[in-house]
NUPARO-932010 format. One line per 10 residues: number of its first residue (from 0); their letters; for each residue x, y, z of N, C-alpha, C, O. Coordinates in steps of 0.001 Angstrom, whole numbers, padded with zeros to 6 digits, m for minus. Layout:
residues N
NUM) A) X/Y/Z/X/Y/Z/X/Y/Z/X/Y/Z  ...;
//
This chain:
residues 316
0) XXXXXXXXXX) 034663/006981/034583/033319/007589/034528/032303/006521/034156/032403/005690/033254  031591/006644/034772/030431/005265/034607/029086/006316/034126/028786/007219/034907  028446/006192/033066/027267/006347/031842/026675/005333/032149/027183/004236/032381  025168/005720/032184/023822/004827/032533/022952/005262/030989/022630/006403/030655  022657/003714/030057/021706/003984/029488/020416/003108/029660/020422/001995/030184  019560/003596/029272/018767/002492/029110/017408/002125/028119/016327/002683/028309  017553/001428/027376/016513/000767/026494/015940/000235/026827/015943/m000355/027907  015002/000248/025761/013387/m000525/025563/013702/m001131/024020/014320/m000722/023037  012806/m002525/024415/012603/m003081/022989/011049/m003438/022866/010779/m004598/023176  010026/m002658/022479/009028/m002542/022747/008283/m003403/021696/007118/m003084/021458;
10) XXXXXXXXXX) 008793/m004400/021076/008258/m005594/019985/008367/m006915/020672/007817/m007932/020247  009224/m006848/021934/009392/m008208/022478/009117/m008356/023953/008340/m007578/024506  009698/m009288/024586/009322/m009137/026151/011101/m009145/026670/011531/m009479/027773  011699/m008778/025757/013182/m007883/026534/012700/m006162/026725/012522/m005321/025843  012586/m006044/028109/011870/m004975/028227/013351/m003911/028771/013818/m003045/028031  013797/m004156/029906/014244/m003154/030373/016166/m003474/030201/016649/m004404/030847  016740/m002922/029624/018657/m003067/029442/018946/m002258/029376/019016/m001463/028439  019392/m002203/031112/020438/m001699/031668/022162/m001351/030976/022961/m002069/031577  022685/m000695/030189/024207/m001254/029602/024805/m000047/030412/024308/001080/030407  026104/m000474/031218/026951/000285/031598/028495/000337/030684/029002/m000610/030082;
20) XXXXXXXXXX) 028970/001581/030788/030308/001802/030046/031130/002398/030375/031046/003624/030298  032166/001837/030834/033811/002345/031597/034478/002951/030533/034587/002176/029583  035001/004134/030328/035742/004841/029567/037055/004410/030018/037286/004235/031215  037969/004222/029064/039434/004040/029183/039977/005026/029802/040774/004767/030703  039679/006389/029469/040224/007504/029855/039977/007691/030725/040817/008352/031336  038807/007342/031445/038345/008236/032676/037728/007028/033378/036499/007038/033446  038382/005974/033919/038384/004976/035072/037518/005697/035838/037369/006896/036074  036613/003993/036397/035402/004623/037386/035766/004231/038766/036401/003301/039264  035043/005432/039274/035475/005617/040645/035724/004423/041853/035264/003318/041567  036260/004522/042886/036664/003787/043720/035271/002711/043976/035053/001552/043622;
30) XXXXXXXXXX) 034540/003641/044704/033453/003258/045158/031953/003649/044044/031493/004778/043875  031404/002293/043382/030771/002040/042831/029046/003068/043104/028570/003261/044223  028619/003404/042222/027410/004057/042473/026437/002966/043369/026619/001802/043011  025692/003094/044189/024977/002122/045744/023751/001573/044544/023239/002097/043554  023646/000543/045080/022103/m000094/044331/021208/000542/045337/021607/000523/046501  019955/001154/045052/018867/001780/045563/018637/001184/046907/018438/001864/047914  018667/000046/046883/018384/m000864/048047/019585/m000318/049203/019590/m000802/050335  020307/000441/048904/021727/000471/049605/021359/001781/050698/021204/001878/051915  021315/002739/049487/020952/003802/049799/020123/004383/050922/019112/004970/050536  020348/004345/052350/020037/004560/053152/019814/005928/053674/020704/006522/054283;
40) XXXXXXXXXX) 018430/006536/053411/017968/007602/053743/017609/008490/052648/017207/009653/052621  017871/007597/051727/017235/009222/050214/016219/008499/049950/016014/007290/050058  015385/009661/049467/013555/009524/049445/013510/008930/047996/013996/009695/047163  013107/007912/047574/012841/007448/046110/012014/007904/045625/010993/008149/046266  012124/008202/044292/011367/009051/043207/011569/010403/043968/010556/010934/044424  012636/010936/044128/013275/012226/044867/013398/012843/043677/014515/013047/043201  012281/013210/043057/011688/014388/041610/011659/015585/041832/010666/015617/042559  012029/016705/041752/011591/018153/042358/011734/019214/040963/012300/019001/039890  011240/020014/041280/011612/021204/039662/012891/021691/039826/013602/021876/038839  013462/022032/041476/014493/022426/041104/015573/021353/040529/016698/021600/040095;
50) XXXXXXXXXX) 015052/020341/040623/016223/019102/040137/016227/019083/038608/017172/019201/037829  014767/018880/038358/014589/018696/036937/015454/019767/036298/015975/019399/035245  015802/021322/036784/016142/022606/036502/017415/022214/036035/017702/022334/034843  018658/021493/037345/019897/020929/037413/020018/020336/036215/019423/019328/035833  020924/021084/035543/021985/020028/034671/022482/019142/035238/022366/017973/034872  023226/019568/036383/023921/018433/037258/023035/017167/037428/023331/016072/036949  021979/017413/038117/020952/015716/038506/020777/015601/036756/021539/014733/036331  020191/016078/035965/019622/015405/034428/020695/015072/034014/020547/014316/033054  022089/015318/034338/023173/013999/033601/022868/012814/033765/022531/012036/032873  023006/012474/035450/022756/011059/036020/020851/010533/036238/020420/009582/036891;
60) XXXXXXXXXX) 020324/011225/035691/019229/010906/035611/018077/010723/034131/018621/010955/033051  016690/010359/034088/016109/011128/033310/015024/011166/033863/014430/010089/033818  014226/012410/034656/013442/012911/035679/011988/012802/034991/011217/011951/035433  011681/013432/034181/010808/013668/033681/010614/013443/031757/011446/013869/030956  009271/012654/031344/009221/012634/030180/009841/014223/029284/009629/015432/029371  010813/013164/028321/011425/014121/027826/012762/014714/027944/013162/015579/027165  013485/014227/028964/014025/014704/029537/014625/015538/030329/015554/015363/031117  013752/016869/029937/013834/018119/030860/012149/018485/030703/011248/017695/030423  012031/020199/031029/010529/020875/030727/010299/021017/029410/009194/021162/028888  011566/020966/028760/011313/021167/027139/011174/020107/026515/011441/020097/025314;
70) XXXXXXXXXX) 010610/018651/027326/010821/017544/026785/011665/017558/025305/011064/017407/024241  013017/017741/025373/014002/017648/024076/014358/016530/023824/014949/016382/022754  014136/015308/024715/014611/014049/024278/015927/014147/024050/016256/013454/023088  016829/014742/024558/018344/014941/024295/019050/014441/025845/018364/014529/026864  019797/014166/025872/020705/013251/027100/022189/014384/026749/022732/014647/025676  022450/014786/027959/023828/015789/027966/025129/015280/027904/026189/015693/027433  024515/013541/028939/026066/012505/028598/026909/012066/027628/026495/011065/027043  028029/012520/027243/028781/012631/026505/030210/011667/026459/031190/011866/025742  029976/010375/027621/031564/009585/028099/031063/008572/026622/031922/007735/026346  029941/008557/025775/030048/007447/025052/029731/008021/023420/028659/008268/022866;
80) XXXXXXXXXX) 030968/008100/022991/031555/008173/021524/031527/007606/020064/031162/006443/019892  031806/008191/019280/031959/007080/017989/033619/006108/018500/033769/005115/017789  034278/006222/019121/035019/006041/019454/035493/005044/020603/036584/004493/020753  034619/005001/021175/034010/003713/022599/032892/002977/022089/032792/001807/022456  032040/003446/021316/031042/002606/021476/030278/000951/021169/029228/000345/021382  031958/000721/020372/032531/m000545/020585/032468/m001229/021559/032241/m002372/021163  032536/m001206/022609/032991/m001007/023565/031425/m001959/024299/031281/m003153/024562  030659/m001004/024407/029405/m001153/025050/029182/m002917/025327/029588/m003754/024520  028660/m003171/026266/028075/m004584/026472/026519/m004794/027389/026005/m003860/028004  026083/m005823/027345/024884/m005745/027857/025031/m006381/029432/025452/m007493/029749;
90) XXXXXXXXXX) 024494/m005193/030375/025018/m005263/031954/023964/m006535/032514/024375/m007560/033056  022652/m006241/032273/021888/m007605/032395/019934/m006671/031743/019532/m005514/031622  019498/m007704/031579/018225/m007663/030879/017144/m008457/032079/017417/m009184/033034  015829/m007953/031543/014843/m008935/032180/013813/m008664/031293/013780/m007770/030447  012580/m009896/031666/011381/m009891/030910/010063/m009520/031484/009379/m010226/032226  009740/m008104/030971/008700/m008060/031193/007132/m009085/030925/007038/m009853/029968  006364/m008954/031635/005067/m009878/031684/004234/m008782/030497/003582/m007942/031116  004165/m008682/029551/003317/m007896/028790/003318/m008532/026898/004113/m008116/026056  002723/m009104/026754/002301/m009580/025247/002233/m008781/024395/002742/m008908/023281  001346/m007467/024942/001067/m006491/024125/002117/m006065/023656/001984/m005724/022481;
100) XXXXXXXXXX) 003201/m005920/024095/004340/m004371/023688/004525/m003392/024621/003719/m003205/025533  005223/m002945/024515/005286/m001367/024780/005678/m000432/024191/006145/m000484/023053  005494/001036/025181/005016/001635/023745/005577/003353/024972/005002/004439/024895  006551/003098/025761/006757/004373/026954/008403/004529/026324/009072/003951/025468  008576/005501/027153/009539/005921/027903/009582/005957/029377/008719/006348/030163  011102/005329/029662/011325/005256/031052/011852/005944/031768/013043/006181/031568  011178/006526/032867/011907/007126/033961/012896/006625/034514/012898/005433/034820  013980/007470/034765/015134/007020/035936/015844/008124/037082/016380/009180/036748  015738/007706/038278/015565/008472/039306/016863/008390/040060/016430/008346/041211  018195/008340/040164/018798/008075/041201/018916/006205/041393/019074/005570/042435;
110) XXXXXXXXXX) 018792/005767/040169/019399/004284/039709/017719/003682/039772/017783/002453/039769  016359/004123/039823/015519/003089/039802/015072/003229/038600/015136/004388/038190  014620/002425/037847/013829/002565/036390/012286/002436/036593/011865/001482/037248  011455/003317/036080/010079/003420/036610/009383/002685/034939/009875/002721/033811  008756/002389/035181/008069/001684/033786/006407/001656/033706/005829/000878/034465  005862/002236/033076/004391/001997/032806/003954/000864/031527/004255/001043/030347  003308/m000130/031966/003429/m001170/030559/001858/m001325/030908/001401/m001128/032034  000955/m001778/029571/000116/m002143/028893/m000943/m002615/030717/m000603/m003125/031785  m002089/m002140/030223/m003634/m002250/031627/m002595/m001538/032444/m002376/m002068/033533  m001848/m000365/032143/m001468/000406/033106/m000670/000115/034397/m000418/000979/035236;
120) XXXXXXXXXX) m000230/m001403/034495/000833/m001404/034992/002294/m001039/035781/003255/m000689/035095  002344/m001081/036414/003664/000146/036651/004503/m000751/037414/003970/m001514/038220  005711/m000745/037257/007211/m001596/037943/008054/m000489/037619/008080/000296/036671  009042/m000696/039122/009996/m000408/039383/011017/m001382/039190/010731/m002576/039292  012963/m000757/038741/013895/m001778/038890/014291/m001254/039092/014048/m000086/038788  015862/m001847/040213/017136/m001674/040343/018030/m001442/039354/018701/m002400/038969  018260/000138/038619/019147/m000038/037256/020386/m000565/037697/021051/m000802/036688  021049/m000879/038780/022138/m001767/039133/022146/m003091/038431/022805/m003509/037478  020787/m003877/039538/020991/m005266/038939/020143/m005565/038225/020476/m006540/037551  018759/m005060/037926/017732/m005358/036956/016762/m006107/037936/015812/m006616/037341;
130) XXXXXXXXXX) 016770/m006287/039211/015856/m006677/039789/014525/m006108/040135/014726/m004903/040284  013587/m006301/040286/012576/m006055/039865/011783/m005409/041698/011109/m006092/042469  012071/m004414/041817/011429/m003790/043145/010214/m003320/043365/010150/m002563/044333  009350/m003487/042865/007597/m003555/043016/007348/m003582/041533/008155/m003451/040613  005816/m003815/041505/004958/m004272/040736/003474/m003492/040876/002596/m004103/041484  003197/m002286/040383/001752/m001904/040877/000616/m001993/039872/000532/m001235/038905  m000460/m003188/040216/m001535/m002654/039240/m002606/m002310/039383/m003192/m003129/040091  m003280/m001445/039067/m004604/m000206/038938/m005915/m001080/039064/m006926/m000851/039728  m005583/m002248/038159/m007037/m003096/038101/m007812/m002265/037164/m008999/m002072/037428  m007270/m001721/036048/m008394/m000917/035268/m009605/m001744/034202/m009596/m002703/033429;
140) XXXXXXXXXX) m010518/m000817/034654/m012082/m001222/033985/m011881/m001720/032477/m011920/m000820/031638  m011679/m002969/032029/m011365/m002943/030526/m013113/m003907/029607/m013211/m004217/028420  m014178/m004115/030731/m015316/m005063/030690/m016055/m003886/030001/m016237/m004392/028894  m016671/m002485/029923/m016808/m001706/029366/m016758/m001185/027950/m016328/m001932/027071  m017156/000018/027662/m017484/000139/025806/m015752/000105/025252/m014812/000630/025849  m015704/m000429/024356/m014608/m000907/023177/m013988/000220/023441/m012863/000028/023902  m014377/001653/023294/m013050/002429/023492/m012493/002759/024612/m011327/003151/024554  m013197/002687/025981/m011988/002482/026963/m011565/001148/027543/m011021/001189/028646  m011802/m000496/026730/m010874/m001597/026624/m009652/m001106/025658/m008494/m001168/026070  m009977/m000592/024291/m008807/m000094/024030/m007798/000623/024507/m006678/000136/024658;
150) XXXXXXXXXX) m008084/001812/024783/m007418/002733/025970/m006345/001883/026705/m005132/001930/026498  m006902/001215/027464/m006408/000285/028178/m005405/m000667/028390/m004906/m001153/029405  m005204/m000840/027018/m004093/m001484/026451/m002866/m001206/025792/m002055/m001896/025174  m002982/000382/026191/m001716/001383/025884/m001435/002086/026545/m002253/002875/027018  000001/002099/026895/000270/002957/028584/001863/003318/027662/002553/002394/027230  002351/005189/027433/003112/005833/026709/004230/005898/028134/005294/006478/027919  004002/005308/029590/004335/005530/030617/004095/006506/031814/002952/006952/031915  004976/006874/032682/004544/007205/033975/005395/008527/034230/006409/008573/033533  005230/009437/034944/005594/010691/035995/005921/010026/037489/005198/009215/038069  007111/010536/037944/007740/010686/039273/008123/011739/039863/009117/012312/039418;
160) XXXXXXXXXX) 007399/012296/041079/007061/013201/042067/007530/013318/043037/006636/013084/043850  008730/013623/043727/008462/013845/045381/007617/012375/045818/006399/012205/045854  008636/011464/046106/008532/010434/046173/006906/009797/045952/006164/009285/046790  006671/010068/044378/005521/009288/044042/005753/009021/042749/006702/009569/042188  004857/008065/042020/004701/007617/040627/003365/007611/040132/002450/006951/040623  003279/008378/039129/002077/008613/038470/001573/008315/037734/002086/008889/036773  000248/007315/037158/000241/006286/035994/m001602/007006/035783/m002554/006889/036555  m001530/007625/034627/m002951/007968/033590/m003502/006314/033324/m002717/005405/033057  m004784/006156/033434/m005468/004813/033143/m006262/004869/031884/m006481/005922/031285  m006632/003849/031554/m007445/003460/029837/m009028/003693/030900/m009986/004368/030524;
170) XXXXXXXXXX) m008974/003176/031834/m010316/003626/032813/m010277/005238/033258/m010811/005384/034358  m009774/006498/032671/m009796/007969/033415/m009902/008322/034540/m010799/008963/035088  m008133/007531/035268/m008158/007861/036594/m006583/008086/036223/m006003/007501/035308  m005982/009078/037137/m004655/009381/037775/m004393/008598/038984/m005175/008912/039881  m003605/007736/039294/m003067/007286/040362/m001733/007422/041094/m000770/006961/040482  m001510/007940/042227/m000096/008331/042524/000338/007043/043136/m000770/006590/043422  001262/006073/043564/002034/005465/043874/003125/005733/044872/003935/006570/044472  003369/005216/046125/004761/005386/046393/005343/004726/045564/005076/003670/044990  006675/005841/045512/008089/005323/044959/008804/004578/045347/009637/004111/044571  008752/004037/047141/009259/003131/047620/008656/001844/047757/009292/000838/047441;
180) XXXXXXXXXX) 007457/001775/048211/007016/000442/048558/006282/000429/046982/006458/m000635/046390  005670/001233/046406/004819/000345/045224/002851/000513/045528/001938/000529/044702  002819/000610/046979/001640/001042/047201/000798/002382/047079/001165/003541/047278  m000630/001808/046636/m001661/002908/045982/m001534/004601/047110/m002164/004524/048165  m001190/005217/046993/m000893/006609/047642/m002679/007286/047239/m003323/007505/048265  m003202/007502/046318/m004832/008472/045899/m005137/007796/044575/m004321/007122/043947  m006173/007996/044274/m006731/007684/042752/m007867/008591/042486/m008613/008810/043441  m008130/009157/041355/m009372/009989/041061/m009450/010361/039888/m008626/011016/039250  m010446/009955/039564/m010998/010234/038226/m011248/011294/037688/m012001/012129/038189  m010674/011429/036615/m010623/012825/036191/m011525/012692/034214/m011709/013725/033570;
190) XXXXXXXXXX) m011753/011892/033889/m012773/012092/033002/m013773/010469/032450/m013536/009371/032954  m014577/010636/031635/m015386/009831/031397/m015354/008270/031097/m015618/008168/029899  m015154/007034/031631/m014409/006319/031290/m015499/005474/030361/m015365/004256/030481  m016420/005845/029572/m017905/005595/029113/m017388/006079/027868/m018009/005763/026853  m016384/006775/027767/m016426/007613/026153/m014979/007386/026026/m014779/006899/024914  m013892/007525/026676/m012202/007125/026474/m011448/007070/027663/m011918/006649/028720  m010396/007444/027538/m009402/006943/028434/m007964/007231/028019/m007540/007433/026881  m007139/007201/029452/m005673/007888/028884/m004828/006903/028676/m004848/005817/029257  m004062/007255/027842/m002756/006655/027434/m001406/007200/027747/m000398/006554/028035  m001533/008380/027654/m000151/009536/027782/000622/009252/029351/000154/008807/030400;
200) XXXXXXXXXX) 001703/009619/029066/002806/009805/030476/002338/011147/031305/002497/012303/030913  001691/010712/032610/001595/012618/032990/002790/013608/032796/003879/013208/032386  002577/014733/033064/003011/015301/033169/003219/016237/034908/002184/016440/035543  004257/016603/035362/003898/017384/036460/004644/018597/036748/005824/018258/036847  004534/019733/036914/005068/021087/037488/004147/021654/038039/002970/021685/037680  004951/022450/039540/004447/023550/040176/003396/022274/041363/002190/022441/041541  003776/021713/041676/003239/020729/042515/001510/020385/042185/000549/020101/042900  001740/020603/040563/000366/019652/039800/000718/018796/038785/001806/018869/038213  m000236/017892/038493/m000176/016451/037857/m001304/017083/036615/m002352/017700/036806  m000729/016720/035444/m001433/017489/034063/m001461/016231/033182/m000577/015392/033006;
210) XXXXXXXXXX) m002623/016306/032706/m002992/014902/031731/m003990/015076/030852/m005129/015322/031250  m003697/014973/029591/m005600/014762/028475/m005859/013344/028635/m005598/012586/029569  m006491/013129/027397/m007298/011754/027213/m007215/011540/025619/m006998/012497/024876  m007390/010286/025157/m007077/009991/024115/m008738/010014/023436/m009751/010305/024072  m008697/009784/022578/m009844/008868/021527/m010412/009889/020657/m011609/010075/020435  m009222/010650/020099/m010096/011845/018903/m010722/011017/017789/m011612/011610/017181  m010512/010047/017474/m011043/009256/016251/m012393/008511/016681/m012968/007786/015869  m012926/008717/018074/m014151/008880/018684/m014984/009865/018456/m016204/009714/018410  m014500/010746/018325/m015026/011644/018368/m015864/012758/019724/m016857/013481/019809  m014681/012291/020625/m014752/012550/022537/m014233/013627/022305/m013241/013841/021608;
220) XXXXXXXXXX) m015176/014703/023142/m014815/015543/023369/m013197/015925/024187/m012789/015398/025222  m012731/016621/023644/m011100/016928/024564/m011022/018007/025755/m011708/018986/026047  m010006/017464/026253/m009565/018662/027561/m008342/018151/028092/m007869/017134/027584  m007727/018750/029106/m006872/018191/029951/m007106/018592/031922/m007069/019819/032015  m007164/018413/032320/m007374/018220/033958/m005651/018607/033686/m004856/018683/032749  m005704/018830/035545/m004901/019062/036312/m005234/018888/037822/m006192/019490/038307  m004343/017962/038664/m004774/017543/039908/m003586/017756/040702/m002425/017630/040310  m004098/018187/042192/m003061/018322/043352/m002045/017218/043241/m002750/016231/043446  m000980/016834/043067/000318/016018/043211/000479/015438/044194/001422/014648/044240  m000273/015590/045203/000401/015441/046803/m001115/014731/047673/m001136/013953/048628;
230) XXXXXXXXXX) m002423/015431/046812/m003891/014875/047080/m004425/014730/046362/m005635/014847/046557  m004009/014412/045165/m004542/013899/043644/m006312/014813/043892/m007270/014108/043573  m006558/015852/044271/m007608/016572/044525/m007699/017721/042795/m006924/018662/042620  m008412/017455/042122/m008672/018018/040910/m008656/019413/040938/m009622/020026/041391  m007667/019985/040504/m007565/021500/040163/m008437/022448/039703/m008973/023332/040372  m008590/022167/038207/m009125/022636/037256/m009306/021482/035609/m008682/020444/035387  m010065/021966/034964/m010108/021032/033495/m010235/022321/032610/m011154/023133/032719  m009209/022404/031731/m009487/022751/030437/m010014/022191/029058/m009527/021301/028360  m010756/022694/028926/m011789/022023/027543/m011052/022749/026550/m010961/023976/026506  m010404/021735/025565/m010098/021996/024382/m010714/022294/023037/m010147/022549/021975;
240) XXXXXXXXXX) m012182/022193/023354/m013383/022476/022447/m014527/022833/023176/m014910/022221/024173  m015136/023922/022641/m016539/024690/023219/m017786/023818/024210/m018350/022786/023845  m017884/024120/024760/m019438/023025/025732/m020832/023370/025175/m020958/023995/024123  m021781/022980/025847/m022937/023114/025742/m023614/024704/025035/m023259/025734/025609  m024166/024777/024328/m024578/026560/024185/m025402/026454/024732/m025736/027622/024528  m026530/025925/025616/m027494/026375/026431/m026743/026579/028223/m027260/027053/029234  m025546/026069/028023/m024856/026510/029269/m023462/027351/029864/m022734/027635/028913  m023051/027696/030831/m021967/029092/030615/m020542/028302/029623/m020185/027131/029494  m020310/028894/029372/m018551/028242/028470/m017549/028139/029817/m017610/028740/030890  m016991/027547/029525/m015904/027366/030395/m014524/028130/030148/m013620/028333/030958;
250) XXXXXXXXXX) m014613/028501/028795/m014175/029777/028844/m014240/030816/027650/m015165/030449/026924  m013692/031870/027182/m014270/032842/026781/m013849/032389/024484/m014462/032480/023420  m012634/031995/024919/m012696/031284/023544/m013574/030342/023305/m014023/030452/022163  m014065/029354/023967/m014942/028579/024179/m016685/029122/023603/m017618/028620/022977  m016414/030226/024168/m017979/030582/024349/m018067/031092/022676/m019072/030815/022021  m016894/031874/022055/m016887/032334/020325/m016656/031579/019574/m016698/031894/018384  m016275/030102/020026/m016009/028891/018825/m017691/028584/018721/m018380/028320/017735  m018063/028736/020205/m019896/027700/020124/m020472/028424/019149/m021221/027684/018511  m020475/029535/018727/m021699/030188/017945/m022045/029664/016703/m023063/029726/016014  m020432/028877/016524/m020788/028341/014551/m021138/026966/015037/m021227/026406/013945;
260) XXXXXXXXXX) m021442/025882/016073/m021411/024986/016747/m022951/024574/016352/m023878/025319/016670  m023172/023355/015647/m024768/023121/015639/m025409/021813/016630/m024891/020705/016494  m026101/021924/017233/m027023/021137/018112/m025903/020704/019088/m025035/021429/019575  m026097/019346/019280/m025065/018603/020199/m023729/018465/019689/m022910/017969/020462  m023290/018851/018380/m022173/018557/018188/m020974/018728/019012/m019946/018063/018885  m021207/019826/020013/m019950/020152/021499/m019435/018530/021971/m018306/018195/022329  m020745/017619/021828/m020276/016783/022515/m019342/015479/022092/m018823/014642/022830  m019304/015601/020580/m018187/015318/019282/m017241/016282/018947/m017048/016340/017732  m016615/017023/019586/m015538/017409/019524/m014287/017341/019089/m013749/018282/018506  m013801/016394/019295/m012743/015623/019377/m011119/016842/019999/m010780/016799/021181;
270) XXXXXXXXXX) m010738/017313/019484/m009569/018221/019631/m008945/017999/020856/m008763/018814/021760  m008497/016303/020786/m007938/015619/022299/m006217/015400/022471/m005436/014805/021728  m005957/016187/023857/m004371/016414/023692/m003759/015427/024670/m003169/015719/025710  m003987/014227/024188/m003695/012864/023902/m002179/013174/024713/m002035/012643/025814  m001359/013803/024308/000266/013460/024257/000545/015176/024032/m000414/015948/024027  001993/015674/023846/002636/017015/023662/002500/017706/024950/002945/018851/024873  001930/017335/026375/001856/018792/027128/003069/019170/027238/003942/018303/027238  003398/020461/027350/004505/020754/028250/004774/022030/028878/004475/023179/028553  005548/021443/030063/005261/022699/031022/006380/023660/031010/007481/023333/030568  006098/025015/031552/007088/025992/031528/007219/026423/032622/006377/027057/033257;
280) XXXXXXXXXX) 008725/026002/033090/008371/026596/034610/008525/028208/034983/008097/028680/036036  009143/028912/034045/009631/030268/034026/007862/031253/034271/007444/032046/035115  007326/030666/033102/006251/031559/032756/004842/030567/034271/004123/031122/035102  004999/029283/034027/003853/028956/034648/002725/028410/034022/001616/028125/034475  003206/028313/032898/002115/028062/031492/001937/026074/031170/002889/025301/031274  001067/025817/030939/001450/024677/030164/001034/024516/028929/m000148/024853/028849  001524/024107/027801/001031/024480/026368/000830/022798/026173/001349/021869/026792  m000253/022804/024923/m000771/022035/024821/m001481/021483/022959/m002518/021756/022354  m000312/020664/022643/m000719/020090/021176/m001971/019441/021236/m002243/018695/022177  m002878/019696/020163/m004107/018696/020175/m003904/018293/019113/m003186/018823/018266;
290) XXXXXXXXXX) m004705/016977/018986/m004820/016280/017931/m005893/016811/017110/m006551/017647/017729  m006255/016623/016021/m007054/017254/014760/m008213/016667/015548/m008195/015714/016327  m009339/017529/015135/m010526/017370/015932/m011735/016420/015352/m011505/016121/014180  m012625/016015/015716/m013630/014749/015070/m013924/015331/013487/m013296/016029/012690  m015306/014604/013501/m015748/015105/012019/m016638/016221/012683/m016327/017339/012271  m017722/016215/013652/m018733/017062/014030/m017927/018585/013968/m018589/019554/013596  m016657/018746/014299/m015754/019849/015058/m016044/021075/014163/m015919/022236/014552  m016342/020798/013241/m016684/022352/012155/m015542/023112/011945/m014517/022490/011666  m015498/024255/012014/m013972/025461/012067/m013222/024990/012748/m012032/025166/012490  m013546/024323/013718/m012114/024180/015016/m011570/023378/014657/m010479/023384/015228;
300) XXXXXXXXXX) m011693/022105/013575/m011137/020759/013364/m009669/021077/012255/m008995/020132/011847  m009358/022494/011896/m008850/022224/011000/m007417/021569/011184/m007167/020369/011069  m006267/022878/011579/m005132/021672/012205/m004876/021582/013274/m005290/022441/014052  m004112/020533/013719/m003801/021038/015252/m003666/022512/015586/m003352/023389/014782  m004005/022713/017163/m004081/023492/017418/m003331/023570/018990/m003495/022671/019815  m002390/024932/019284/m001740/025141/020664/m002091/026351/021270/m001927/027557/021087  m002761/025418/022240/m003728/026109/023057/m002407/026003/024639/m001583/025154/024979  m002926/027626/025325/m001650/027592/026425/m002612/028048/027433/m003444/028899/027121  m002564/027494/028764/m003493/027794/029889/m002670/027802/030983/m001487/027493/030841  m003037/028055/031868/m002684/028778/033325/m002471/027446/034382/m003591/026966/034555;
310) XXXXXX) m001597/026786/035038/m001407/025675/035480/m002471/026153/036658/m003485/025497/036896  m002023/027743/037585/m002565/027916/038642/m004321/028451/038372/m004896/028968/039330  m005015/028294/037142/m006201/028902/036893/m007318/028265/037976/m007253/027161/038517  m008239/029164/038113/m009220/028648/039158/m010028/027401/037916/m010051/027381/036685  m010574/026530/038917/m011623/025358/038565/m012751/025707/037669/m013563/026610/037866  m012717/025026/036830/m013916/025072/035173/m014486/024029/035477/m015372/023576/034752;
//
């Protein structure tokens, strides 16, 4: 039985190790799992819900941040023991180009390792040999106000789609990627890149791409978008804090938080869900941790707060 793990050492530039492990008991098969490159005719980044659903594919895989919809961070593979893990050796390593660190979790699809690193970055490898099968970068806006250069310089990683890869920018754009060649597939901006910028791993169910934005210690107003998967074409945005009171709410909680709301403060908000989405595919829901809200936030700032919205809701 051949077990795929794989680490990050996110303090150095040993970025991606690959370690494979042959169980004594359970000798691996004749014919070796194909290096991606081999694999003739399966669609890369071959992501789907019903897969993510499969126990079967989430053994040999890890599809989506988290590892399943319940992002549990739990792995079902079980060939490596207190008992083997002696055993373990290092299959081969490489060095990422990034000074900064990192700071993700990695996707793995059917042997490729997807990686989002620092100015948003994104590489693919061969978890076979560690070779390095594209390289995509965004070119994000980092000449701009201090908090989306910061932004910018933190990437938690990437989403894989029905042969695409999905990388949130420190500039507030979603970009899909092919999974095979590495080339730009859509890009579109989905919030202010004047006030913050994303950091988080998307998220995707129900053939949409779900993302907030960082910078509650800005005091930026929060929300999360949701965009077509397939035409990166903007769904809907949920505002995680009340809008304007001289204009309609975007929605009806929205409109009973504004009343204790003084002057412009809507637009210091903060209550930004940075990181935690997660989706449910049963119900259709995606729920959503926010981070504690600015200083302006009044009642709403007190603790986090989980707010749950409608993936399929009409456009706000």
């Amino acid at each position: 039985m051949r077990v795929w793990r794989v680490g990050i050492v996110a303090t150095s530039l040993l970025a991606a190790t690959a370690i494979v492990a042959q169980t004594s008991a359970q000798p691996g098969p004749a014919t070796a799992t194909a290096s991606p490159a081999q694999t003739g005719g399966v669609t890369r980044g071959n992501v789907t819900q019903a897969r993510v659903l499969s126990a079967t594919d989430r053994k040999d895989n890890w599809l989506v941040y988290g590892g399943n919809f319940e992002s549990q961070h739990f792995s079902p593979l079980n060939g490596i023991s207190d008992r083997n893990v002696g055993g373990l050796g290092l299959a081969w390593s490489t060095n990422v180009d990034s000074p900064m660190g990192l700071a993700l979790e990695p996707i793995v699809v059917d042997g490729v390792i997807y990686l989002g690193l620092p100015l948003d970055v994104v590489e693919a490898f061969d978890g076979v040999t560690g070779k390095m099968l594209w390289r995509f970068d965004p070119h994000i806006r980092i000449n701009g106000p201090w908090r989306n250069s910061y932004e910018g310089r933190k990437n938690r990683g990437v989403a894989v789609w029905n042969g695409k890869v999905y990388v949130g920018t420190g500039d507030c754009r979603i970009v899909a990627i092919n999974a095979a060649t590495g080339a730009k597939v859509w890009d579109t901006k989905v919030c202010d890149a004047d006030q913050t910028g994303i950091t988080e791993a998307p998220r995707v169910g129900n053939g949409l791409v779900y993302t907030g934005w960082a910078g509650m210690e800005y005091d930026v107003r929060g929300g999360v978008v949701a965009v077509d998967a397939e035409t990166g074409k903007k769904a809907w945005t949920f505002w995680t804090a009340p809008g304007d009171p001289s204009k309609p709410y975007e929605t009806k909680t929205n409109a009973a938080i504004a009343k204790t709301w003084k002057g412009d403060s809507w637009q210091l908000a903060g209550a930004n869900a940075w990181t935690a989405l997660t989706y449910d595919p049963v119900t259709n829901l995606l729920f959503i941790s926010t981070s504690t809200a600015g200083e302006a936030a009044g009642d709403f700032s007190s603790s986090p707060a989980e707010i749950c919205c409608s993936p399929t809701a009409s456009s706000r």
